[in-house]
N, C-alpha and C positions, 0 to 999 in steps of 0.2 A: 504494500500500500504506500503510498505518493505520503511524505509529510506533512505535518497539520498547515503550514503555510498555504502549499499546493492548493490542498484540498478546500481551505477556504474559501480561494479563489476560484477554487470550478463550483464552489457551493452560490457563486456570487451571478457566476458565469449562468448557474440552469436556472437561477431565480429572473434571469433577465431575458433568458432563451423562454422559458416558458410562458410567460407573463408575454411574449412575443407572439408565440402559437398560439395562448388563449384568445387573444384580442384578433386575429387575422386571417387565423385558419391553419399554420405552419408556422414553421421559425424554430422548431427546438434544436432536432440536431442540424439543420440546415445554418445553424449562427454557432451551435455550443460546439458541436466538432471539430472545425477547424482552428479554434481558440483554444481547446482542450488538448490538443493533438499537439498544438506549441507547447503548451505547457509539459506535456508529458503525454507521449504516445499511447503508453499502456491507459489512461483514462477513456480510453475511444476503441471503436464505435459503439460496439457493442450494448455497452452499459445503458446509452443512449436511446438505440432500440427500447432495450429491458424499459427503461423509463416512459420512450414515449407510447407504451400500450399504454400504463396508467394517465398520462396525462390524455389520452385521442380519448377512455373511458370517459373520465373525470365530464370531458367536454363531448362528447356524444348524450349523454346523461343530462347534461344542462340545455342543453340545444337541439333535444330530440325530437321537440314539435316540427321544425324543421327541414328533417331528413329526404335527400331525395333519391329514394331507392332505386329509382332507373339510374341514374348514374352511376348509383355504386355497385349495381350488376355488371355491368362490363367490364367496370374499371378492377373489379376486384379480380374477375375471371384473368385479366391480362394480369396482373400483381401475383399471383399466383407461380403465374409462368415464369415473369419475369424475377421471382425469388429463389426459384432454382436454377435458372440460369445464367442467372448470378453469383450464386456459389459456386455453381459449374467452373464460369469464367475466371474465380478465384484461383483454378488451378490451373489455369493455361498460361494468366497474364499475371504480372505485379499490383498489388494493390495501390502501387504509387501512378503507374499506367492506368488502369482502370478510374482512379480518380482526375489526372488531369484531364480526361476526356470527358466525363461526367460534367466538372467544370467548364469546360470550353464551350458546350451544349446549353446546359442553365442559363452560362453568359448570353448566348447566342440568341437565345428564346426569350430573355430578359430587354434586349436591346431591338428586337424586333415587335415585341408589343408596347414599348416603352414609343416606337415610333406611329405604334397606331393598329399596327398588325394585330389579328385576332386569332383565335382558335375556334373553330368551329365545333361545336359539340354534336358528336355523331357516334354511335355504335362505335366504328372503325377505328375515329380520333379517343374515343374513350378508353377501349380496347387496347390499342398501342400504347398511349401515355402511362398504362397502367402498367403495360410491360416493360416501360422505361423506369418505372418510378421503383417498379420489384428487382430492377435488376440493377439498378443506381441506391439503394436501399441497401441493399447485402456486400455492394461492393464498399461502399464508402459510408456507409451507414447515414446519406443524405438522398432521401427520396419524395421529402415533400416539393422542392420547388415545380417538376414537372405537374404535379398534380393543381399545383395553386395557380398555376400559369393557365392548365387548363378551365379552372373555374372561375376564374379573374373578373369574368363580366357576371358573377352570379351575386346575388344579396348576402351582406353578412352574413348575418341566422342561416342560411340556407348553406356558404362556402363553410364556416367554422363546422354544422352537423356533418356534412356529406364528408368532409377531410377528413373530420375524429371517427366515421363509422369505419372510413376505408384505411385508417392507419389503423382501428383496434386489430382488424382481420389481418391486413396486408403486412404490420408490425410481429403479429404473430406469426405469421408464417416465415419471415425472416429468421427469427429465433428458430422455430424449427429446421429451417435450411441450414443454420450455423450450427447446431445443437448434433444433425444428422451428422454432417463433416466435421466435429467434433472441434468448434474454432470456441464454443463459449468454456470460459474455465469460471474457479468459484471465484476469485481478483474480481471478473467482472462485476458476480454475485454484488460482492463486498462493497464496490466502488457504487455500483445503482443505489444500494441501500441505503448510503451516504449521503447520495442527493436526494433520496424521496422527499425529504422535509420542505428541502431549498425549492425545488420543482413543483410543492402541492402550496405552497406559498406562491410563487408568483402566477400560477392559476387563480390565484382567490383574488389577486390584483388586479388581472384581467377582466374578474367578473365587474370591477366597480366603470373599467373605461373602454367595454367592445360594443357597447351600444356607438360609439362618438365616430367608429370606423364603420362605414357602409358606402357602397355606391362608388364615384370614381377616386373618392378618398382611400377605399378601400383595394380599387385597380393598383393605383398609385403605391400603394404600400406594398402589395405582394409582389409588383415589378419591380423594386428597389431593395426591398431584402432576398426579393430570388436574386439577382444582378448581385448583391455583395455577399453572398452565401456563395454562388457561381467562383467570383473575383479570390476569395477569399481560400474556396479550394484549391483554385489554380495557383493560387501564390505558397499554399502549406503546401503543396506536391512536387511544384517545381522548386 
């Protein structure tokens, strides 16, 4: 385990990662991983995962009038896919390779809705984004921007339910995919349990200021923290 200095700092680190995904719809390890990964390698990804099924519950639960189950039918059916073929791809490539391309992509998808460009919601676009997000998820344990990018033009209430339904599922089957190829140890265990507090804290934070993001305030956010989630992996990889 990481010394108490460390761990303060990533305690500080998932209170502000979360308190991010409450409010927005994503953000936990899409901000906490590559800031955690500076600090010390062994804190990531994993633990992150472990944490965000509780935090995607936490907030499916709060925001479940909401939920838009057509979406998260495709989208989960491709998360699925793309969660083992993502550990798959664990064994072929580097996880340093696997991450800067992940980033490059975010970035890419960040700076073309940021100009205007959209995503068209479709079966097929649901489909795939989902296989992107399962298999950029297990790689780099950052799978929410694909998804938030896809629902970018949706209502709060509506983006925050449908993320947390498809992270509790899509979250979990990562964990299994890592779990089968034997990558989770008990470090990880140890290190999630550490932040549950700091993480179930800036959830409750979220809940007093996610009404104030909605509509293109709410675009506007998840194209800027995909964009320095993206930046941010490409700069800890490279």
């Amino acid at each position: 385990m990481p010394d108490l200095t460390l761990m303060l700092i990533a305690a500080a680190i998932m209170f502000l990662a979360a308190a991010v995904q409450g409010t927005i719809g994503f953000g936990l390890s899409a901000l906490s991983v590559p800031l955690l990964t500076l600090l010390d390698p062994v804190l990531t990804p994993i633990p992150q995962i472990m944490l965000g099924i509780a935090l995607a519950i936490s907030m499916a639960i709060r925001e479940r009038p909401s939920i838009d189950f057509r979406g998260v039918r495709w989208v989960l059916a491709g998360r699925a896919t793309g969660a083992f073929l993502g550990a798959w791809l664990l064994g072929l490539m580097t996880e340093r390779t696997g991450s800067i391309v992940i980033g490059a992509v975010v970035v890419a998808a960040a700076i073309l809705l940021g100009a205007g460009w959209s995503i068209h919601r479709s079966r097929s676009t649901e489909l795939v984004v989902g296989v992107v997000s399962g298999t950029s998820g297990v790689v780099s344990g950052i799978g929410g921007p694909p998804l938030a990018l896809l629902f970018s033009g949706t209502e709060g209430p509506v983006t925050r339910a449908t993320l947390s339904t498809i992270f509790t599922v899509g979250q979990s089957l990562s964990i299994i995919a890592l779990t089968v190829t034997g990558r989770t140890t008990m470090l990880d265990l140890q290190i999630a349990a550490y932040l549950l507090l700091p993480l179930l804290a800036g959830f409750t934070a979220s809940s007093r200021i996610r009404h104030r993001v909605s509509g293109p305030r709410l675009r506007t956010s998840i194209i800027v923290v995909s964009g320095i989630a993206g930046a941010m992996l490409l700069v800890q990889s490279i």
